[in-house]
C-alpha positions as CSV (number, residue, x, y, z in Angstrom):
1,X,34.4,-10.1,-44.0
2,X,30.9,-11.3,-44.7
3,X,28.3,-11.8,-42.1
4,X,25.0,-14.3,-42.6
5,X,22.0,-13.1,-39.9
6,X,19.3,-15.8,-39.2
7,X,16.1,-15.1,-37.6
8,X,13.4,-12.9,-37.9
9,X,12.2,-10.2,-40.1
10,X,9.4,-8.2,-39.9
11,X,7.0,-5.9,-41.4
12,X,6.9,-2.8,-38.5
13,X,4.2,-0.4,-38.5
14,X,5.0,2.0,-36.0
15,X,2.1,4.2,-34.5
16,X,2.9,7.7,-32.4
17,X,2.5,9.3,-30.4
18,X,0.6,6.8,-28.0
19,X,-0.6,7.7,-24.6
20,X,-0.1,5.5,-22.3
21,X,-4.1,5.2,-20.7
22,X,-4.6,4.5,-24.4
23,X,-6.9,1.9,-22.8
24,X,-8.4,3.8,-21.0
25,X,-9.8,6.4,-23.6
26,X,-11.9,6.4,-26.3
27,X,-9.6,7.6,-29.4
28,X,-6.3,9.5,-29.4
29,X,-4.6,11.5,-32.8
30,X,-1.5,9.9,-33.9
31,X,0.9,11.1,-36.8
32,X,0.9,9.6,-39.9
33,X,2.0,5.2,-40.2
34,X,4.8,4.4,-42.2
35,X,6.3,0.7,-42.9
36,X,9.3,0.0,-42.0
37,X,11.3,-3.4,-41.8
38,X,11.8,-5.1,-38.5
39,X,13.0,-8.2,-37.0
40,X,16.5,-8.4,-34.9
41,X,18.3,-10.4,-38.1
42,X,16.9,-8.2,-40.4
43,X,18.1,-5.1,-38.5
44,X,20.9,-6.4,-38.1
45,X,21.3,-7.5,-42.0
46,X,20.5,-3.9,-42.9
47,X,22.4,-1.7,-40.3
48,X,25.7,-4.2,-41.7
49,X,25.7,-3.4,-45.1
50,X,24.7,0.6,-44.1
51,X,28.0,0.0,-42.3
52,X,29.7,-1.4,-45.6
53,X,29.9,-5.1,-44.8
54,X,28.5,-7.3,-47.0
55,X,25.8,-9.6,-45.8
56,X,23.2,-12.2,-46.3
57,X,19.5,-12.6,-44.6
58,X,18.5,-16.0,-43.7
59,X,14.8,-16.1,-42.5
60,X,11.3,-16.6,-43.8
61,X,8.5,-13.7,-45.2
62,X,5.6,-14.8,-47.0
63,X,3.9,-14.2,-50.1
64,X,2.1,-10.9,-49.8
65,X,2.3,-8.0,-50.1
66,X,4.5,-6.9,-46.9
67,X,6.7,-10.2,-47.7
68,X,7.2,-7.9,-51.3
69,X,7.8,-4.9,-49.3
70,X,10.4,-6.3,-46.9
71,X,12.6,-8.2,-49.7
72,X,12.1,-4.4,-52.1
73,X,13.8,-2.7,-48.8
74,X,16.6,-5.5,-48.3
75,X,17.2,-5.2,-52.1
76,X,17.6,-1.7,-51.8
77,X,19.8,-1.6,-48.9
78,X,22.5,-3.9,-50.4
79,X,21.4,-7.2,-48.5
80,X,21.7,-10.4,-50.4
81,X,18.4,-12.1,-50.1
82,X,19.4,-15.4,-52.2
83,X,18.5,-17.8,-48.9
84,X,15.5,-15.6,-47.7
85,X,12.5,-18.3,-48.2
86,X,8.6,-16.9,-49.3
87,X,6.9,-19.0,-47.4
88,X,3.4,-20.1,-48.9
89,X,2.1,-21.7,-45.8
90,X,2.5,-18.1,-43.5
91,X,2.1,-14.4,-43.9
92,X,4.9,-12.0,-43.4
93,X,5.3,-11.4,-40.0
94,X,3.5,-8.1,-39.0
95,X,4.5,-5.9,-35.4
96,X,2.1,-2.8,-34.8
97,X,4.9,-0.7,-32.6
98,X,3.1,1.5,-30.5
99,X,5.3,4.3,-29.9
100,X,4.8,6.6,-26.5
101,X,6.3,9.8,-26.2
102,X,9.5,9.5,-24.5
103,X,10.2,6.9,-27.3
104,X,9.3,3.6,-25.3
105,X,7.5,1.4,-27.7
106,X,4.7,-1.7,-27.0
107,X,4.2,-4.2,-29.3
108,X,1.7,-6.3,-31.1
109,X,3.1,-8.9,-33.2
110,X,1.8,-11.6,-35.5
111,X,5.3,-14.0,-36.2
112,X,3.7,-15.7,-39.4
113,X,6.7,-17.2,-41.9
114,X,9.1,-16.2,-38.6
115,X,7.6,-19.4,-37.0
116,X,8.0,-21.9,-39.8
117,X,12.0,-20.9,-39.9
118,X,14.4,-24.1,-38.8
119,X,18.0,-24.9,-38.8
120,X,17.7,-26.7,-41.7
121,X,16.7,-23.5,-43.6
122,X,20.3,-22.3,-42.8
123,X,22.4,-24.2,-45.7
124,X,25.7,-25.2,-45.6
125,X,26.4,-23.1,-48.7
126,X,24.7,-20.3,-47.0
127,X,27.3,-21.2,-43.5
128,X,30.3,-21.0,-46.3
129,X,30.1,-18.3,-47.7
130,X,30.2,-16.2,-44.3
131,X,33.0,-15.3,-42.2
132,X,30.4,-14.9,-39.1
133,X,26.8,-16.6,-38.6
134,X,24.6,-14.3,-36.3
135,X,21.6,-15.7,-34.8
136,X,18.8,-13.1,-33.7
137,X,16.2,-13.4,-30.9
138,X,17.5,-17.1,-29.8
139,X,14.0,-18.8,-28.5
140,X,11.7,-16.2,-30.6
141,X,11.0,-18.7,-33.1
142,X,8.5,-21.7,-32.7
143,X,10.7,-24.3,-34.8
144,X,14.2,-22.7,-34.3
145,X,15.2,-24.4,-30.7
146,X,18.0,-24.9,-28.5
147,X,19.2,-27.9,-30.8
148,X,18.2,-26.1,-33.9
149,X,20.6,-23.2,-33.0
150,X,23.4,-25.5,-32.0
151,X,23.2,-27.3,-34.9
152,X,24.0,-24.6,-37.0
153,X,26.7,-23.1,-34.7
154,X,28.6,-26.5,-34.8
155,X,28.2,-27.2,-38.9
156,X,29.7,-23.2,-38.2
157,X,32.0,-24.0,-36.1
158,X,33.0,-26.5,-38.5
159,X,33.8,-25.0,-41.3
160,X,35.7,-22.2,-39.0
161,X,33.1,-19.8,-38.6
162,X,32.9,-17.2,-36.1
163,X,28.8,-17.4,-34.3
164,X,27.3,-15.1,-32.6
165,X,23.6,-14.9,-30.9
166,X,21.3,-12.7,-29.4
167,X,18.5,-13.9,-27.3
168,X,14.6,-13.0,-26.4
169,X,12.4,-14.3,-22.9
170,X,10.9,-17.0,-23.4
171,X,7.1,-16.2,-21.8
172,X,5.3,-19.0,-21.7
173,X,8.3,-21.7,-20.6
174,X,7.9,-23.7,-18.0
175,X,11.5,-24.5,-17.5
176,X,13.2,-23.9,-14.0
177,X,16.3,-23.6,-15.3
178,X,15.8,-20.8,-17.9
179,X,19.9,-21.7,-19.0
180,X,18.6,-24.8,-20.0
181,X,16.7,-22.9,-23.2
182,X,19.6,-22.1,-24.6
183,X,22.7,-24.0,-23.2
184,X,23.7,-26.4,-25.8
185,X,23.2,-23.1,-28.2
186,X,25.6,-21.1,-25.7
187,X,28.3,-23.9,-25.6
188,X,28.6,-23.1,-29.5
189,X,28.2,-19.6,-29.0
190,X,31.7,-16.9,-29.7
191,X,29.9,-13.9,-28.8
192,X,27.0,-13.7,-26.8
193,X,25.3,-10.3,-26.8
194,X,21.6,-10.1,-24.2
195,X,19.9,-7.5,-22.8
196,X,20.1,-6.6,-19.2
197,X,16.3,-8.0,-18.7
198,X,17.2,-11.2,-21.0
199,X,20.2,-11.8,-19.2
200,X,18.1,-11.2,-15.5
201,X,15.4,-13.9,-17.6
202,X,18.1,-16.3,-18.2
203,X,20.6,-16.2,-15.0
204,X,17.6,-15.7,-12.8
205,X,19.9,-12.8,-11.3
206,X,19.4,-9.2,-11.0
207,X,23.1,-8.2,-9.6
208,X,25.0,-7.8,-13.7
209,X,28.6,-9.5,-12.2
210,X,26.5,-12.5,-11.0
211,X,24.9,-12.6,-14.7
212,X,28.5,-12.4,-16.1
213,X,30.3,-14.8,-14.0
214,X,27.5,-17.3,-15.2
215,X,27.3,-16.4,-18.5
216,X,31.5,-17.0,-18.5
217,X,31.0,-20.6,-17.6
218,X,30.3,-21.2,-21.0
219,X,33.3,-21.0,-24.1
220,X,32.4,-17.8,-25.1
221,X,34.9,-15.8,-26.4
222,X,33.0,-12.3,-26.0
223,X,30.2,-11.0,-23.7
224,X,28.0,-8.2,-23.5
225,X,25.3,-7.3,-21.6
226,X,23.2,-4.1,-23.1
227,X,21.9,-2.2,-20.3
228,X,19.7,0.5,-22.2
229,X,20.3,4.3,-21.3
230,X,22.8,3.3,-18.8
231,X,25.0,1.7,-21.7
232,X,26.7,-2.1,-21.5
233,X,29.4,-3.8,-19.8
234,X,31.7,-5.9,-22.2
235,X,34.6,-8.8,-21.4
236,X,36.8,-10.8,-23.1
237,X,37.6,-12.7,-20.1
238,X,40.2,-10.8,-19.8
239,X,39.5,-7.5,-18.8
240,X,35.7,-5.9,-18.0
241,X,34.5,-2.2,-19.5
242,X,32.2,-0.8,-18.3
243,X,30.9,2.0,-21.3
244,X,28.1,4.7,-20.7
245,X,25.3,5.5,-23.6
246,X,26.4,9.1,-25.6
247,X,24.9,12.0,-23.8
248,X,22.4,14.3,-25.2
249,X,20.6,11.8,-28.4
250,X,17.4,13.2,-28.9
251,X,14.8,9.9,-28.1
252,X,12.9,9.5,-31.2
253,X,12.5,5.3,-31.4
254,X,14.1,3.4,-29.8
255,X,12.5,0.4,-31.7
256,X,15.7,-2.0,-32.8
257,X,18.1,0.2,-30.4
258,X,19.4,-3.3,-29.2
259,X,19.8,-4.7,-33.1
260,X,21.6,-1.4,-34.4
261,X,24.0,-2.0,-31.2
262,X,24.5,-5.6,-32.2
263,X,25.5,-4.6,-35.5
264,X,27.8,-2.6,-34.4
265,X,29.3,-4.4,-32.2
266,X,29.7,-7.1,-34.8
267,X,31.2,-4.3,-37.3
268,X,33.4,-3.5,-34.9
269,X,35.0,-6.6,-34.0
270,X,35.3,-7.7,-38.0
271,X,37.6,-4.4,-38.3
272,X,39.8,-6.3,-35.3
273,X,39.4,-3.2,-32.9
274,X,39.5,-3.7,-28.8
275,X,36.9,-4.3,-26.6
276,X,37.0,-0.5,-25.7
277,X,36.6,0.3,-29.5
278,X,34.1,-2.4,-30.4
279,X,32.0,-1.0,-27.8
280,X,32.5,2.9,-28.3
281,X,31.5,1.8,-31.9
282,X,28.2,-0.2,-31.3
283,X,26.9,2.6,-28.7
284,X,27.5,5.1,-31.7
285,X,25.3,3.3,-34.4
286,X,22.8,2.7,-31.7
287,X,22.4,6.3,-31.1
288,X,21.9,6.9,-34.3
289,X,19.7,4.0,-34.6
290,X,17.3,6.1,-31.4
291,X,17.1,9.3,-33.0
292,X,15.1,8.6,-35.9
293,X,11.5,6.5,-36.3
294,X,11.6,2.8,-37.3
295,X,14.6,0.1,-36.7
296,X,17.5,1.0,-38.7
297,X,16.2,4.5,-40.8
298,X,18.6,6.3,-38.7
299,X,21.6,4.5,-39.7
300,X,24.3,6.4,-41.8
301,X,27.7,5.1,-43.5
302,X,30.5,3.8,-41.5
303,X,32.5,7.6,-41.9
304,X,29.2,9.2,-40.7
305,X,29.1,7.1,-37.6
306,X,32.8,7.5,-37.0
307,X,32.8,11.2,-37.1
308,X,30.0,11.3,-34.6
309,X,32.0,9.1,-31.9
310,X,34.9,11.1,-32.7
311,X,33.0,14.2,-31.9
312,X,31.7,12.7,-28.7
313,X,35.7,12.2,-27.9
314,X,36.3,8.7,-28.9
315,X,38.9,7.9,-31.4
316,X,37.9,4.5,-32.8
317,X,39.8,4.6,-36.3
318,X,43.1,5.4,-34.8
């Protein structure tokens, strides 16, 4: 099964350890920068094919030398980049992650190519030759809006594609419906995957049952809401699980935690497992994902992550 992420992709530059009055200070020591790639559809593009799937990146870097750096690291981690543009109008998108020491993380990003990305970027030759379109970060690119999204969901749709978004807030809307952002994406949407704090930004609700009986007003076919240390809650519309995170994973990043549990989740559901699977699967790789610096370093093969649910007593592959 062959998956096609859109979105965003980034040149990360984590720094850490970074107190948290850094503002207030005049310098601080930190450990030693190295790049890593970034971006939810990139994350997810590389976590994929660390899993064994074989997938494509559709998004924008520029011509420099972190647009060089990101497309050497997709290369080497078995992503096809043949519809990744180089954009000579922007720069590769940079984020400075700054990195506290519980593993929370600020960050300061320049988007550069991320913003010139549209829907007509995503080809229908690209759409083909997936079995599932993901869309990262829905309303995180200038260009890529609510009809952009739709419109590639539907050419999806019709050429019997599964889709699948995550989203991002949208800070400096004006909109008093926040659904309204996204709703002609969400009507086109099989599984929808937010964060508890996107899905509060969206819903304008705060109780996570009122978030999923709106969200369910919509054809999806899967929901999830991620709800950080505490875990997720998943439904098919038919039943509702309710999973906790894996105990005892040694906080390192948690810098693409959401992403690596995307990916997962998306593995997961390709291999036709349950809900209860899908989700014991997703939490796995996103432990992983937590317990090593940048967005998807800590990533191993599909056996590796197996064995590691199956040690936390969770027999997936059975």
């Amino acid at each position: 099964m062959k998956v096609l992420s859109v979105g965003l992709a980034f040149c990360d530059i984590p720094l850490s350890p970074v107190p948290g009055n850094i503002l207030e200070i005049d310098n601080s020591i930190i450990e030693p920068s190295i790049q890593h790639t970034g971006g939810d559809a990139l994350t997810v593009s590389v976590v994929l094919s660390k899993l064994g799937l074989p997938v494509s990146l559709a998004g924008r870097i520029g011509r420099d030398i972190n647009g060089k750096f990101i497309k050497r690291e997709l290369i080497k981690n078995g992503v096809n980049t043949s519809w990744l543009i180089e954009d000579e109008n922007y720069g590769t998108a940079v984020s400075y992650i700054l990195i506290e020491e519980n593993g929370e993380r600020h960050f300061l990003v320049n988007r550069g190519a991320n913003d010139g990305l549209t829907g007509k970027d995503v080809t229908d030759e690209a759409i083909k030759e997936a079995d599932l379109v993901f869309l990262g970060s829905a309303l995180s690119m200038e260009k890529m809006t609510d009809d952009e999204i739709a419109d590639i969901f539907r050419r999806a749709h019709g050429y019997g594609k599964i889709t699948a978004m995550d989203a991002s807030i949208a800070t400096e809307t004006k909109a008093e419906r926040k659904l309204d952002l996204i709703e002609k994406s969400l009507w086109e949407t099989d599984i929808f995957i937010p964060s508890y704090e996107e899905a509060a930004f969206f819903t304008d609700k705060t109780d996570v049952e009122e978030m999923l009986d709106i969200f369910g007003r919509y054809s999806l076919k899967l929901l999830g809401i991620k709800l950080g240390s505490k875990g997720c809650v998943l439904t098919d519309f038919k039943e509702k699980i309710w999973l906790s995170a894996y105990p005892d994973v040694k906080v390192v990043d948690t810098t693409g935690a959401g992403d690596c549990f995307m990916a997962g989740f998306l593995c997961g559901y390709l291999h036709g497992w349950n809900l209860r699977k899908i989700g014991e699967f997703a939490s796995a790789v996103s432990a992983h994902g937590i317990a090593a610096s940048g967005a998807s370093t800590g990533i191993p093969d599909f056996e590796t992550v197996l064995k590691y649910a199956e040690a936390n007593g969770k027999k997936i592959a059975v």
